[in-house]
Residue, then its C-alpha position, 0 to 999 in steps of 0.5 A: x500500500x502506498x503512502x498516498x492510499x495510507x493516508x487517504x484511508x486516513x482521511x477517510x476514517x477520520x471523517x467519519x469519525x467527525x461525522x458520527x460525533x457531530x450525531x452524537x452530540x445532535x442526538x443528546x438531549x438538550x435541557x434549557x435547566x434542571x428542575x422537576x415541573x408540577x402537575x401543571x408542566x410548572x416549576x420554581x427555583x432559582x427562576x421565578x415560576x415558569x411553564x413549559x407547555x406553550x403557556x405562562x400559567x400552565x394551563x392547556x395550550x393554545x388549540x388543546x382546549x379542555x372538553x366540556x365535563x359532565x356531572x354523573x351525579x354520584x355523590x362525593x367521597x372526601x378527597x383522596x390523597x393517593x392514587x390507591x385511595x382514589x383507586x378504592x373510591x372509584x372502585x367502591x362506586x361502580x361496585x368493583x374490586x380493587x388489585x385482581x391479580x390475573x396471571x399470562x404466559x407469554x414466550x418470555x415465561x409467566x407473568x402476571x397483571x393487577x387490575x386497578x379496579x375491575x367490574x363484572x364487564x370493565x377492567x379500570x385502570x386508574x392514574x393521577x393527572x400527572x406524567x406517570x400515567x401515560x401508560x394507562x391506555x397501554x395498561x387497560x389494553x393489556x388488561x383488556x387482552x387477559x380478562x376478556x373484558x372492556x378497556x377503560x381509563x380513569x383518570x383521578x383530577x387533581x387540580x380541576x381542569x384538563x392539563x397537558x397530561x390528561x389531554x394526551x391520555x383523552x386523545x388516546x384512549x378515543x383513538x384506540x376505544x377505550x372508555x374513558x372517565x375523570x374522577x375528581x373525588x366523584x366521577x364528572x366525565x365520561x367518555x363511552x366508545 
């Protein structure tokens, strides 16, 4: 080989690896400041209190505005501190069972599921207005799957309005037919799909 080649080789390599830095530094994730947001997708700190939802109050962003609920008129239960204290007053209410275990097996071995609340016909699953519950479509789906029962979501509202969170979860839940409900110490909202 000669030095010509040897050192066009070189070149080479050494281009693609500027290139596969320069994607790696495009592919981190770019954060403006540390800090844990609220329920709202707001926080404080050394900043005054701000919002990362496209708004300064944290309220629901421009054309994300919150459906029309309506009361079921049941009665109203004191407030609920914790999502398995909503989770047994929800439960109480349509007159369903709370934590059924329900076992699968799948080519990864035996697993096994909890139903949050589960009814005659509907297998519940319960989440705060906040961002863990993201996953509750994907929950009452599953749960759906192994029960043979009807999906559905209750969503537990804590500060009394549609926050970016539960929107998302709304919208989901009707693109893939499952029920959804709003529980804020009572049921106020229900979506049947």
């Amino acid at each position: 080989m000669t030095p010509v080649m040897t050192l066009t080789r070189i070149k080479r390599s050494l281009v693609k690896l500027l290139g596969l830095s320069m994607l790696s530094l495009i592919a981190l994730p770019i954060q403006g400041h540390p800090g844990r947001t609220d329920s709202e997708g707001c926080h404080a700190g050394k900043l005054p209190r701000h919002c990362h939802d496209g708004t300064r109050s944290g309220g629901p962003a421009q054309g994300h505005q919150s459906a029309p609920v309506k009361d079921t008129g049941r009665p109203a239960p004191r407030t609920a501190a914790s999502e398995d204290d909503y989770n047994r007053r929800f439960c109480a209410l349509v007159n369903g069972e709370t934590d059924t275990r329900h076992g699968y097996t799948s080519a990864g071995g035996r697993g096994y599921v909890e139903v949050d609340c589960e009814t005659g016909t509907m297998v519940y699953e319960g989440g705060l207005d906040k961002r863990s519950s993201l996953d509750s479509v994907q929950q009452a789906l599953f749960f759906s799957h192994v029960t043979g029962k009807r999906p559905a979501v209750v969503i537990y509202d804590t500060d009394g309005r549609e926050g970016r969170f539960e929107y998302r979860i709304r919208v989901a839940c009707r693109r893939a037919g499952v029920r959804y409900e709003v529980f804020r110490g009572r049921p106020v909202g229900r979506s049947d799909v």
